[in-house]
N, C-alpha and C positions, 0 to 999 in steps of 0.2 A: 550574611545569608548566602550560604551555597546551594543553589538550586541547577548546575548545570547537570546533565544526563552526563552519567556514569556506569563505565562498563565494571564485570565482577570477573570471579575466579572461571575459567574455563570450567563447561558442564562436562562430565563423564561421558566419555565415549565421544566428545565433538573437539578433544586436544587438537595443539598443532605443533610440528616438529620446530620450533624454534630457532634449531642448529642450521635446517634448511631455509626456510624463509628469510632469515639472516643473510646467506649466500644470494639468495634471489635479489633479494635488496640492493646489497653493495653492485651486486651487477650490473641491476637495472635503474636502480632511483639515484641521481644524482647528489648527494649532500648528506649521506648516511652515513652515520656514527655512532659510537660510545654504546652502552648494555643495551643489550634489544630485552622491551616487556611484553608480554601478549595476556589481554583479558579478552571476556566476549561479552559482548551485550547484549542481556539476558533475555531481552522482548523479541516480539515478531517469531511468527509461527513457520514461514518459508527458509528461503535463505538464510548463510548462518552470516554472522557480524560482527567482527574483532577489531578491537585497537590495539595498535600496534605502535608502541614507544620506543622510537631509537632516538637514544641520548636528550635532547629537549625539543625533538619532533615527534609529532602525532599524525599517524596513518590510519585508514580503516583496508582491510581487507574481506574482501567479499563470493563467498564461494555455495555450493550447492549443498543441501542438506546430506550427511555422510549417508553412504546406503541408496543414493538414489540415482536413478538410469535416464528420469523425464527430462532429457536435454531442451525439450522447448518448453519446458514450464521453469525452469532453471539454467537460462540460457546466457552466460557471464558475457559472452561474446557480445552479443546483441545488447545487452543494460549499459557495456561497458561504452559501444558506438552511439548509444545515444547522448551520454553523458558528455563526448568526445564535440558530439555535433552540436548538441544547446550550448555547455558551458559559457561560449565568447558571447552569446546574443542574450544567453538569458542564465545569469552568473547565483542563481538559488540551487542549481545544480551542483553536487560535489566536483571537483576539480579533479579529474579520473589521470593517473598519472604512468600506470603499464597495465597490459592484460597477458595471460598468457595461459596456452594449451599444455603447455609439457607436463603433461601427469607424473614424470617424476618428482617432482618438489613434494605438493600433497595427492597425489593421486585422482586428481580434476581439474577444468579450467578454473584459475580465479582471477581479479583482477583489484588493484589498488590504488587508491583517491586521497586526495586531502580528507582531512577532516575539518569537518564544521562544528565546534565547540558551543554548547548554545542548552537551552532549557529546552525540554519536551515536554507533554502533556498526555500524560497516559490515565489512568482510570483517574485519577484524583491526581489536583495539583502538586506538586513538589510543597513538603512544609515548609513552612516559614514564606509561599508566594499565595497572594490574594488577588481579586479583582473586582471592583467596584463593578454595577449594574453599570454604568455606560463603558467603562473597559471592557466589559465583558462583550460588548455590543461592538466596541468598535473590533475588539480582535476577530470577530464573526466576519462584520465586515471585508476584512484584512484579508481573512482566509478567501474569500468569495471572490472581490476581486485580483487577488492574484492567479486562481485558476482561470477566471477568463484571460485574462494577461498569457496565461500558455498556450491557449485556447488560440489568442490572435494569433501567433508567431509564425510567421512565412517559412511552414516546412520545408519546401520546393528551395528555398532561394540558402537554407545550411545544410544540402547534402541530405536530405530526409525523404525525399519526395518516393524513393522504394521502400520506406523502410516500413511501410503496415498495406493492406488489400481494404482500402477504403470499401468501394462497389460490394454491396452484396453483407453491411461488417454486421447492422442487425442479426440477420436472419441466422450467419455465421456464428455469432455469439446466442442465440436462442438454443438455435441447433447442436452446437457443441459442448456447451452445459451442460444440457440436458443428456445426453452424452457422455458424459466424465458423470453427473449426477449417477447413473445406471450400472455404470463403471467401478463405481465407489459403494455400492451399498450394503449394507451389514444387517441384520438379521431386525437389531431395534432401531433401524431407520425411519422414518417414514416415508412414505412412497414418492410425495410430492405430485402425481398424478394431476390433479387438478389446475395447478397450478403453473403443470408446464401445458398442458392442454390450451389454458387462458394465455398465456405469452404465444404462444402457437398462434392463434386464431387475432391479438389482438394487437402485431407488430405493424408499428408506423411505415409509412410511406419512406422509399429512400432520402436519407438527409441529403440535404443542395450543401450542406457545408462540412467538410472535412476540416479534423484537425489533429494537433497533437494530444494525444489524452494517457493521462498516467496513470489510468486504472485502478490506484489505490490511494489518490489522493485523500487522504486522511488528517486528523489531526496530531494526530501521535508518528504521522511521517515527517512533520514540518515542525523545525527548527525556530524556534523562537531566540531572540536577543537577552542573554542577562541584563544590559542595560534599561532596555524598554521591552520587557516581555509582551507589546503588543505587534512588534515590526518581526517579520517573517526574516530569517536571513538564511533558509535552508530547506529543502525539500528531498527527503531520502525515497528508498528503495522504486526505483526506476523497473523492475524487472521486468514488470506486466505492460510495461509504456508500447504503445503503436500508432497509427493511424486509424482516426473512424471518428463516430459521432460522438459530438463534448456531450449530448444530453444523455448516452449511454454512461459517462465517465462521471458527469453530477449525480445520475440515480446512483453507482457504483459507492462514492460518495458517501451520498446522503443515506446509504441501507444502514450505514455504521452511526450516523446520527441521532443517537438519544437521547429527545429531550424532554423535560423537568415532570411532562404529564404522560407519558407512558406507560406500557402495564408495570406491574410489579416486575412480573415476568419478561419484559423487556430489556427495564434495571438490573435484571438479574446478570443479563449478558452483556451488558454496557463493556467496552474498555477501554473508550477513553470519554476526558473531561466536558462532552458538551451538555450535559444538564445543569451546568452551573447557572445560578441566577443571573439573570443577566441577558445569556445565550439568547438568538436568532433560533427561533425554529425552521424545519424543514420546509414550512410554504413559505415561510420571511425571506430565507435564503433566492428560494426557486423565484421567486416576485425578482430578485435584485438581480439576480442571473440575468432573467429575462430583460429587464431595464439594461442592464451593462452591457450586454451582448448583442441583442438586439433581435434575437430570436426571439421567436412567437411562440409561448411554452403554451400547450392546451389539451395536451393530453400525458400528463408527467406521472399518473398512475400507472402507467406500463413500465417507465421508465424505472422506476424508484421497486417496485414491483422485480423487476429483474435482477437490480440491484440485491434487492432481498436474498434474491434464487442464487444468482451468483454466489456471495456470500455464505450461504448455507453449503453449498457444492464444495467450496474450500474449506470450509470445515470437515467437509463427512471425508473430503479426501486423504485429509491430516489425520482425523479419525481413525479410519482406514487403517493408516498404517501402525498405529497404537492397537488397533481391533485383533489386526494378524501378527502382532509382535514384529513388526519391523524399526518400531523405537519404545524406548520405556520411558520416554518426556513424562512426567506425571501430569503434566498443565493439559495432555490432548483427550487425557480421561472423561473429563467434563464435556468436552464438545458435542456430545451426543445430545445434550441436554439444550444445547443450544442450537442446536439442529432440528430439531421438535419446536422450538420457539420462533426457530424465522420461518417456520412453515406456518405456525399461527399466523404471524405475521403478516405471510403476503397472503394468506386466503380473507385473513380482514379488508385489507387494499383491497381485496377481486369483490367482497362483498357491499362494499360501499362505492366502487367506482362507478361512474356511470360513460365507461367505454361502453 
């Protein structure tokens, strides 16, 4: 049974020169040899993601979407320092091994890591892997407490302690959403109006605890073990990572979290595997949070709610750039559709909360 994630044939219009990266390589990676291979891996809507096979080594190289100018929404520099900084203390990180600005190679900063070889979990399992109702539970588990686990990690004491504007990160993150949301919008959008009104009016009190939060902590980021597909041994796309509040970072989370009783229309936009039988749901999870951490969770509708908004914003922004022909992806055509859905979504949240 081969179930490890595998990259494919580089898409149209997202090549890379070969001839050059080769050169970069021998320069800069210590232990490079024999025919250089390059695929890409076909998932994930941001950043682009290539392996990179010299001789019977595996690399990933990691660069900005072709076509684009948002140096801090795609900022190689900054993914590349954080990876630099956890790595020794908290080793589910890729092992990040050069960066570099010279836009002569491919014409933007990129930077390259070990690879971590391993199964992933995207819409549906890989065939031929299953999971029993208490595997399922305990891989839930799994997932939950190793976020807290990133969550505890003494920023301050590896070099991190500038590296995010804790003070002020809610309002920031409400504010500037909403923001980019307005920024991004296309004719069949939806307004969102409501919705950003209700996060406006219904933002928590400053968090007492800072931490590291990786913003896109997901299932389909995290690297599971062919051996025991329930042990974590990998945690990808770092970009969005900074300082601020974890319960910002589990709503973040948990907006991608669908499970087994959701609308239809929820299912619809699912894309990765946690509706499986078995699976924690989103208050299971939030309960064990709260026990592990030790936070006192009591108003996680705003949270999870934002999550939602979030979410939806990076879609309509991707959108976007398929709406005005800035890429022909075919996969960003649909987003629209699902940008209508996570608005359902969080006006359900606004409707049954009792903030």
């Amino acid at each position: 049974m081969d179930v490890i994630d595998k990259p494919v044939k580089m898409r149209t219009g997202e090549e890379l020169d070969a001839k050059k990266i080769e050169e970069f390589l021998k320069d800069n990676v210590p232990k490079i040899g024999g025919k250089l291979h390059i695929k890409q891996f076909p998932s994930g809507f941001s950043n682009l993601t290539y392996l990179i096979r010299a001789g019977d080594r595996d690399l990933v190289l990691r660069r900005p979407p072709f076509g684009t100018k948002a140096k801090t929404a795609h900022d190689m520099g900054r993914e590349y320092r954080i990876l630099s900084a956890l790595h020794p203390v908290f080793p589910y990180c890729p092992k990040p091994l050069v960066y570099t600005e010279d836009e002569s190679v491919m014409g933007c900063p990129f930077y390259i890591m070990e690879r971590i070889p391993g199964i992933i979990l995207r819409k549906d399992p890989p065939k031929g892997l299953t999971f029993t109702l208490e595997q399922a539970r305990g891989l839930c588990e799994n997932i939950l407490d190793l976020h807290c686990r990133l969550h505890s990690i003494d920023y301050v004491s590896i070099g991190l302690g500038d590296f995010g504007k804790p003070l002020g990160y809610v309002k920031r993150q409400v504010e500037g959403w909403s923001g980019r949301y307005g920024a991004a919008l296309t004719d069949d959008a939806p307004d969102f109006e409501r919705v950003i009104e209700w996060l406006h009016e219904k933002m928590p009190a400053e968090t007492k605890r800072t931490a590291i939060i990786h913003n896109d902590y997901k299932l389909d980021n995290l690297v599971l073990s062919p051996e025991d597909p329930l042990k974590i041994i990998g945690i990808l796309d770092w970009e969005m990572a900074t300082l601020g509040d974890p319960l910002m970072d589990l709503g973040c989370s948990l907006a991608y979290w669908v499970q087994k009783d959701d609308s239809q229309n929820i299912q619809a936009i699912r894309t990765i595997a946690t509706n499986m039988p078995g699976m924690l749901t989103r208050n299971e999870l939030v309960d064990r949070y709260a026990e592990k951490s030790g936070i006192s969770i009591d108003n996680f509708d705003f949270y999870l709610c934002f999550g939602i908004f979030r979410l939806a914003v990076i879609a309509q922004q991707i959108y976007y750039r398929f709406y005005h022909g800035h890429t022909k992806d075919a996969r960003f055509q649909m987003l629209i559709f699902a940008v209508h859905v996570l608005e359902e979504n969080a006006l359900k949240i606004i409707d049954h909360s009792i903030l």
